[in-house]
N, C-alpha and C positions, 0 to 999 in steps of 0.2 A: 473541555473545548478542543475541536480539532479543523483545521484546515481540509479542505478538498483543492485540488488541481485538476481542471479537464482538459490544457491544454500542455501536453507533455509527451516528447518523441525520444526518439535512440538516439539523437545528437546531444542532448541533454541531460540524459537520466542515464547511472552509473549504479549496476547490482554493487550492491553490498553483501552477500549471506552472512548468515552469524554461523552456522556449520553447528550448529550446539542444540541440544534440547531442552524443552520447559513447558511449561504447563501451556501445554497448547488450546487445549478447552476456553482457558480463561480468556484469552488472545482471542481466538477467534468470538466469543463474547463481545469483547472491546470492538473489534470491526465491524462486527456487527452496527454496534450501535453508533460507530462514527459515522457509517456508512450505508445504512439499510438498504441503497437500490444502487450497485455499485452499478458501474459502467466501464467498459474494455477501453485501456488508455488514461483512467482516473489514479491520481497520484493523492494517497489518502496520509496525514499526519497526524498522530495520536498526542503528541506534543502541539504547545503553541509556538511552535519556528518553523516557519518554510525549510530553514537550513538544516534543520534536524530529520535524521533518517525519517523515508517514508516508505508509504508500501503501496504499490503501484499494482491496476489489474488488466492481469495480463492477458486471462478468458477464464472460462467457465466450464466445468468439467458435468459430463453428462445429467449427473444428479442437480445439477443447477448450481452445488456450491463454487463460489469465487475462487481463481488462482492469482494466487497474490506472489508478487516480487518483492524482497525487502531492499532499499537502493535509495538513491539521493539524487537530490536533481542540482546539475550543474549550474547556476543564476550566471549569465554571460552579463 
């Protein structure tokens, strides 16, 4: 199960990186299928909590693939 957000701006959303690598394959597998038609400004969680990191997109790089941000959204 995962959460989507479309409504999410820079007053609220805080990067996170991890700086660290890992099977990135598998990962992008997973967004996939949380997300198959993702949209610029969509804040996507792979977890069931809003409050737990998410991954936010940011655009879309020539080949079509997603750029994805990892970050949390600030709940005011």
């Amino acid at each position: 199960m995962h959460y989507q957000n479309t409504n999410s701006n820079k007053s609220n959303w805080m990067p996170k990186p991890l700086g660290r690598k890992g099977d990135l394959n598998s990962w992008i597998e997973r967004m996939e299928q949380a997300c198959p038609n993702p949209k610029k400004g969509q804040v996507v969680w792979l977890e069931n909590d809003k409050n737990s990191i998410g991954y936010k997109v940011l655009g879309f790089k020539k080949n079509g693939s997603t750029i994805w941000q990892r970050g949390q959204i600030i709940w005011h």
